[in-house]
C-alpha positions in Angstrom: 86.2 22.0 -49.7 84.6 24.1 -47.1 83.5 26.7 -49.7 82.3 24.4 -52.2 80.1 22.4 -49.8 78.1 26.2 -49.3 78.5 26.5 -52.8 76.7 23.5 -53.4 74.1 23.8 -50.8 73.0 27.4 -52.2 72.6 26.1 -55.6 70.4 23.4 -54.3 68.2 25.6 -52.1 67.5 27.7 -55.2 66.7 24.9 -57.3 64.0 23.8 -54.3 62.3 27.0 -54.3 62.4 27.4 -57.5 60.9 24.3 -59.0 58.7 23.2 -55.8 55.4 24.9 -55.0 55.3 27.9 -52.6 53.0 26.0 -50.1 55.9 23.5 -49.9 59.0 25.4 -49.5 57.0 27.7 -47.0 56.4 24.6 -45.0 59.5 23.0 -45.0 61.3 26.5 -44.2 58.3 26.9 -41.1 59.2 23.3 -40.1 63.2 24.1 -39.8 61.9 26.8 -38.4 59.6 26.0 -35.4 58.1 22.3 -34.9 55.3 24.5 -33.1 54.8 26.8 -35.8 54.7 23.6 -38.4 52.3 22.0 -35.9 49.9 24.8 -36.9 50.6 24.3 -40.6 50.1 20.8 -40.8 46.8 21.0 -39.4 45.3 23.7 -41.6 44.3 25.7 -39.1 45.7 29.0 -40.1 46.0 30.6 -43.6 49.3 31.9 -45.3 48.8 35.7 -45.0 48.6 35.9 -40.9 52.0 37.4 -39.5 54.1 34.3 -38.3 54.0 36.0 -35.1 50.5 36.3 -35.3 49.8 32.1 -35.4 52.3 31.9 -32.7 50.4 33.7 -30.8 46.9 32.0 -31.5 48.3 28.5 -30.7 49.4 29.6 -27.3 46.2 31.3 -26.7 44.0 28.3 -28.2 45.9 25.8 -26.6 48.4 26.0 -23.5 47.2 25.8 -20.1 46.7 29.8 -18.9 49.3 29.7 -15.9 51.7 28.7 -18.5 51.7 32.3 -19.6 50.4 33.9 -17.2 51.7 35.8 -13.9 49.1 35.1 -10.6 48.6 37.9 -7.9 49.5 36.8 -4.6 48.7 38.4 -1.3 50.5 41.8 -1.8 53.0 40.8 -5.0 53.0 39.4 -8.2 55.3 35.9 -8.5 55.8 33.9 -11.4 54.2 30.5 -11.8 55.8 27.8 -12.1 56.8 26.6 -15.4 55.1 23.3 -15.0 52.5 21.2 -15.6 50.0 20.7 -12.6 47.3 18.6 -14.4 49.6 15.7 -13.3 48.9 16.3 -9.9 45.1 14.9 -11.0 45.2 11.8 -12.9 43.4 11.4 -15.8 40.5 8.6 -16.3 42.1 6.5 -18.4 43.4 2.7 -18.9 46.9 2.5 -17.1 49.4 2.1 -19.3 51.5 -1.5 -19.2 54.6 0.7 -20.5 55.8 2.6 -17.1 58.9 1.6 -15.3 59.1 -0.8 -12.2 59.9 2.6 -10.5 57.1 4.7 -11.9 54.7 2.1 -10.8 56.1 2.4 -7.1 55.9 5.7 -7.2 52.4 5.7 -8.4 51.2 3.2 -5.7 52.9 6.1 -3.1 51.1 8.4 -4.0 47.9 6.5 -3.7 48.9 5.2 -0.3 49.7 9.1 0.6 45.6 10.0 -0.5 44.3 7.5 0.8 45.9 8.8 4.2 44.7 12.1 3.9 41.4 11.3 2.8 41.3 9.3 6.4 42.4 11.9 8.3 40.0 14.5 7.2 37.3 12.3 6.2 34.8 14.3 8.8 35.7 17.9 6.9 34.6 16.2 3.2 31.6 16.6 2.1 29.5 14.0 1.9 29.7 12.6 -1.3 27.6 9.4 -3.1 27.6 8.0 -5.7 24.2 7.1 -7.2 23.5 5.6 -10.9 22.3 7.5 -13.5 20.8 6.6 -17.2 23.5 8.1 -19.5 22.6 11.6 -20.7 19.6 12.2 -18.6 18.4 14.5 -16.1 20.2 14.1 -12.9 18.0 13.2 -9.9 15.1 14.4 -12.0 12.9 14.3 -9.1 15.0 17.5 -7.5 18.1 18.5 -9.0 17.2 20.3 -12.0 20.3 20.1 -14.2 21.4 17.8 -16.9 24.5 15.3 -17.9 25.5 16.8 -21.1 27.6 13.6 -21.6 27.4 9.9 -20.9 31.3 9.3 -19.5 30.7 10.0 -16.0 27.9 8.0 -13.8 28.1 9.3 -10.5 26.3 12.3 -8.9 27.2 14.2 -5.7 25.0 14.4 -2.7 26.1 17.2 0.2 25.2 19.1 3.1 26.8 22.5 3.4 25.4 25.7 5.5 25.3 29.2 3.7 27.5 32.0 5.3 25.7 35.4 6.0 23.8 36.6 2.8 23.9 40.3 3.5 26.1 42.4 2.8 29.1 43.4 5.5 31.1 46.4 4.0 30.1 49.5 1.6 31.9 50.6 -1.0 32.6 54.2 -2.2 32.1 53.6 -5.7 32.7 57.6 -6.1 36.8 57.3 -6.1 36.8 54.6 -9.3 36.3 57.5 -11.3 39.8 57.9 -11.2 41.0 55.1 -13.3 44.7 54.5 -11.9 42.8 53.9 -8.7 40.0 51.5 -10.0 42.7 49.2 -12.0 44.9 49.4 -8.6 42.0 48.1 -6.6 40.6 45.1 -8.9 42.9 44.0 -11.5 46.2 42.4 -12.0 47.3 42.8 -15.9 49.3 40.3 -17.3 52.8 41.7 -18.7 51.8 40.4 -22.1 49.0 42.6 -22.3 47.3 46.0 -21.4 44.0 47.9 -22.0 43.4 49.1 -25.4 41.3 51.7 -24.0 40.7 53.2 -20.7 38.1 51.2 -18.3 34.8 53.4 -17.5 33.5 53.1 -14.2 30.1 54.0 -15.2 30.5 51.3 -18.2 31.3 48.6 -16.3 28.1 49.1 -13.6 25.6 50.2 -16.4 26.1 46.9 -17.8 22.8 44.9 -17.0 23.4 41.2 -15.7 20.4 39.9 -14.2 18.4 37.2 -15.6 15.1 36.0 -15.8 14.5 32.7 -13.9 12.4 29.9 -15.3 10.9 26.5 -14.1 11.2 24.7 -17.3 14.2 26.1 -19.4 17.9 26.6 -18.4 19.7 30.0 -17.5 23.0 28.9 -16.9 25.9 26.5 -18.0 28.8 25.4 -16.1 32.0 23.7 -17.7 35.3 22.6 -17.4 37.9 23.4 -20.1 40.6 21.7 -18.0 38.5 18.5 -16.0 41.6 17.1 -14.6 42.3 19.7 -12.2 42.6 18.0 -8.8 43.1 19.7 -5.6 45.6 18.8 -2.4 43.6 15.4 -1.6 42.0 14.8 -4.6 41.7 10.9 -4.6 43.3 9.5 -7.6 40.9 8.6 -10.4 38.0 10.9 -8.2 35.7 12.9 -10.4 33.5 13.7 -7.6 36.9 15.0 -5.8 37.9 17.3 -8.6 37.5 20.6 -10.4 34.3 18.7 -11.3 32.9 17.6 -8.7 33.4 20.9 -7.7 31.1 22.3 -10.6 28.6 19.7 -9.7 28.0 21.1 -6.3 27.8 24.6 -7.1 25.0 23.3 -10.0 23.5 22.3 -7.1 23.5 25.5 -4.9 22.6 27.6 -7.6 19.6 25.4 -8.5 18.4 24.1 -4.8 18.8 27.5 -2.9 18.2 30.5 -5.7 16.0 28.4 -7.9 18.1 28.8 -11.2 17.9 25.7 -13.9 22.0 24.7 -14.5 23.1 22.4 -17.3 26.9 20.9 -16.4 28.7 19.7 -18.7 31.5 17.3 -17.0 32.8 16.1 -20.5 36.3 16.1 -20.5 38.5 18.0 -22.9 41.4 18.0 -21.5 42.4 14.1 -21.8 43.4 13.3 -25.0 45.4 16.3 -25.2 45.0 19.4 -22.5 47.3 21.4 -24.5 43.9 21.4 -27.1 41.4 22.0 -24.5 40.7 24.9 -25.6 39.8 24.1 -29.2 38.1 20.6 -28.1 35.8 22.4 -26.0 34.8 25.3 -28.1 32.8 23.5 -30.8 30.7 21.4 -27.7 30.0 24.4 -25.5 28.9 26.4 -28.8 26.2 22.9 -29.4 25.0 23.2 -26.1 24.1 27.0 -26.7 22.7 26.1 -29.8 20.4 23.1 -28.5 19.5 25.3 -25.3 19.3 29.2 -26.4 17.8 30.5 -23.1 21.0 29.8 -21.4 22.6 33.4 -20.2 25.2 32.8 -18.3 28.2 30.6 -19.0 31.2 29.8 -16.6 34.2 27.8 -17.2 34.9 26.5 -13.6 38.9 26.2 -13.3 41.5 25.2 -10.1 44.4 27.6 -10.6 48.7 26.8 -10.0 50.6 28.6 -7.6 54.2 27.7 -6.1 54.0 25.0 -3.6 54.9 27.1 -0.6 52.2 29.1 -1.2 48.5 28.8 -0.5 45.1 30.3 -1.6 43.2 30.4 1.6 41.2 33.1 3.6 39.1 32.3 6.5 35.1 33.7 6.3 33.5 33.5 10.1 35.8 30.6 11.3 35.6 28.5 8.1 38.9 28.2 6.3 37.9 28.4 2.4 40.0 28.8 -0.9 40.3 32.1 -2.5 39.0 32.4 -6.4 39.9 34.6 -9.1 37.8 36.0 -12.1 39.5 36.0 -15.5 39.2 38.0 -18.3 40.7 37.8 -22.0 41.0 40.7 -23.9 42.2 39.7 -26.9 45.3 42.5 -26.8 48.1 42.2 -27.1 51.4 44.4 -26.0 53.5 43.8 -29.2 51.2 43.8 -31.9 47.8 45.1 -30.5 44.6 44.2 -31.0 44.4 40.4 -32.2 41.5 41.0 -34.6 41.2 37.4 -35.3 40.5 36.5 -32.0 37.8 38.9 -31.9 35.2 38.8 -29.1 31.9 41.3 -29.2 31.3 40.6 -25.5 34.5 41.9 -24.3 32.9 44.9 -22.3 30.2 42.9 -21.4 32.8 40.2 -20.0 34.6 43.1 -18.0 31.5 44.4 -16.5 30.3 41.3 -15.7 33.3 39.7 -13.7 33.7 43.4 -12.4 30.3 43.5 -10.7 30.9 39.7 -9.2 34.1 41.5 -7.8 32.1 44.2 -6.5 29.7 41.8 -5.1 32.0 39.3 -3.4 34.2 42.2 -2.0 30.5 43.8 -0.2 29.6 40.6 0.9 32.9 38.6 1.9 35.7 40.9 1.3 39.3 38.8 0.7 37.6 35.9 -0.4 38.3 37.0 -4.1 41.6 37.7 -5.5 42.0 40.3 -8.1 40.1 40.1 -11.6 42.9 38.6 -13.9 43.6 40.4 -17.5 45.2 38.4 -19.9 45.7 38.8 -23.7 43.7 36.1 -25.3 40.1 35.4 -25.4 39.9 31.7 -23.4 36.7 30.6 -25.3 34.9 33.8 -23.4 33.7 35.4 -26.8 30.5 33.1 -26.5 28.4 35.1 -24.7 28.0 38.4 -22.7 27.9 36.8 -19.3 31.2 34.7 -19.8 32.8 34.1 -16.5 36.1 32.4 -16.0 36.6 31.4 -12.5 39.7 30.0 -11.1 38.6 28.1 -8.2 41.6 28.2 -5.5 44.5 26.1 -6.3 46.9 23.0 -6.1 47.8 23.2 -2.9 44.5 24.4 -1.4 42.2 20.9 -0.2 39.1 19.8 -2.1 37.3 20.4 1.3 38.3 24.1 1.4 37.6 24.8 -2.1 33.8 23.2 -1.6 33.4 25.9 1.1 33.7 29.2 -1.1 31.2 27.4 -3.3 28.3 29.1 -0.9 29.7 32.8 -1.1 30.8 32.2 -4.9 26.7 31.1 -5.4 25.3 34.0 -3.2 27.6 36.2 -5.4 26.5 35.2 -9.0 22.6 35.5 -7.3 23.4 39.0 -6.1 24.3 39.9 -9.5 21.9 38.0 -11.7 18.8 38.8 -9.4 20.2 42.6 -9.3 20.6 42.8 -5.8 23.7 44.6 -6.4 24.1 48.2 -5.4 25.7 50.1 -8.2 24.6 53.9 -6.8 27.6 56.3 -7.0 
């Protein structure tokens, strides 16, 4: 019987592709397939002639969170990331749901209890932070502030006192020995293993590369964003914008705009909620609005909090101040196994390496070890929007909201070192 239930079965597979339309039998053999792959298909996102492997790819660029593929440099080693998801570790703003078990709820209450507890205890290191009300999608403190709510969900604004670390310059560097390309890819980059460089990185590319800006009174020069909102740090408070990856992005708005004079837009709309494995996509069509509705913006950074292992922790210490290490993060839409992924083209890509190269440069003349290595990865991460695209991952999971607020200052003096062309590029 064995053989005539195969026989049966073949005879009734060709009979399916045979009388059913291509389309349909392609589906059906992509959902048997992959549910991830089928995902794609059922929502039109792709057409038929890209390479399977080719659509796999794009969804996990598009969509999963970057530490989920990625490798993160360390201290002297590169360690695998956990294979987990950290935005739990900040609650989203939403309606609790009346479905969780008696012991989820306990759980949840714990945790609260728990934040509540450390925000006591270090109460007098947070910065201070208010919350004032604000006409939805209006100018924020229009009397001073100088940048905009690009969205109507969030109501609160951050006021804070923080003192600036030296601004000059404390080491020089001999630009001469990055001629030698092994030695300038040792010194600032970590590659991820999925990709590599499609062609060899120029020294004298990367500086030539002008990023300064011109300043104006009226009209905006920069945009900051968050692709993933719910980032939350050690002691975020549950529920806490102001305590977030946000409210970290509002307060360096704020240095940018109060103590180099720059006009910042931040968006703080939140694409990450519904669904964070679409951030990506959710956020690409509203940051490309915002560029349309405000075309003297220049620079663009997506403001991130990175995930490490929990026995490890992102911290340096600048002068006696204990502050949270950041990483730059490139994509360069390469990849190891089938090369360049031409549909995920960007035409900024050398103007993305030379800019997060000279804020390397900049932070490791004025604060050396407060920035890790520049990142390279082998998607694009949204970065194909303009030439000064900077992806910045903001210390991580296990670093304090407190010691992430203080390498705001440096990270600001930084991006007005390069934008002002301060920066010394002589070899």
């Amino acid at each position: 019987m064995h053989w005539k239930s195969n026989y049966i079965y073949t005879i009734g597979l060709i009979a399916f592709l045979c009388l059913c339309p291509q389309t349909m039998w392609i589906e059906t053999l992509y959902q048997l397939w992959s549910p991830l792959t089928a995902m794609c298909i059922l929502e039109e996102k792709y057409v038929w002639e890209k390479p399977v492997e080719m659509v796999m790819l794009d969804f996990a660029e598009a969509q999963m969170p970057i530490y989920r593929y990625s490798m993160s440099y360390y201290g002297n080693e590169v360690i695998k990331e956990p294979d987990r998801e950290y935005e739990n570790e900040m609650p989203e703003i939403s309606e609790p749901s009346d479905g969780k078990k008696e012991s989820e709820k306990i759980m949840d209450e714990e945790k609260k209890e728990m934040a509540v507890q450390e925000q006591t205890e270090s109460e007098k290191l947070l910065p201070d932070i208010s919350a004032t009300e604000t006409d939805t999608g209006i100018r924020l403190n229009e009397e001073d502030s100088g940048f905009y709510v690009t969205d109507g969900n969030i109501q609160k604004s951050i006021s804070y006192s923080t003192q600036l670390l030296r601004t000059q310059k404390v080491k020089d560097i001999d630009l001469r020995q990055y001629y030698d390309e092994e030695k300038l890819v040792e010194d600032f980059y970590t590659i991820d293993a999925s990709t590599g460089l499609e062609q060899p990185l120029s020294l004298e590319e990367l500086l030539g590369k002008d990023m300064t800006i011109q300043k104006s009174e009226s009209e905006p020069q920069i945009l900051i964003y968050h692709t993933h909102s719910q980032e939350g740090f050690q002691n975020s408070m549950p529920g806490s914008v102001d305590s977030s990856i946000v409210g970290a992005g509002e307060i360096l708005a704020n240095l940018l705009h109060e103590e180099y004079g720059y006009q910042v837009i931040h968006c703080k709309e939140q694409f990450d909620v519904q669904s964070r494995d679409y951030a990506y996509s959710y956020a690409l069509p509203a940051i490309e609005q915002i560029l349309k509705d405000n075309p003297t913006i220049e620079v663009v950074i997506d403001l991130h909090r990175d995930a490490v292992p929990e026995d490890s922790k992102l911290l340096t210490n600048i002068e006696g101040i204990d502050m949270a290490q950041f990483m730059f993060f490139n994509g360069l839409s390469f990849h190891k196994d089938i090369g360049k992924i031409a549909y995920l083209s960007n035409p900024y890509l050398m103007d993305n390496l030379a800019f997060s190269f000279q804020m390397q440069l900049a932070c490791e003349s004025y604060y050396p070890g407060l920035a890790r290595k520049i990142y390279l990865k082998g998607y694009r991460y949204n970065m194909h929007l303009c030439s000064k695209a900077l992806l910045v991952e903001l210390g991580a999971q296990t670093n304090t909201f407190q010691e992430a607020v203080q390498s705001l200052a440096p990270l600001a003096r930084c991006l007005h070192v390069v934008l002002s062309g301060e920066l010394d590029k002589e070899i």
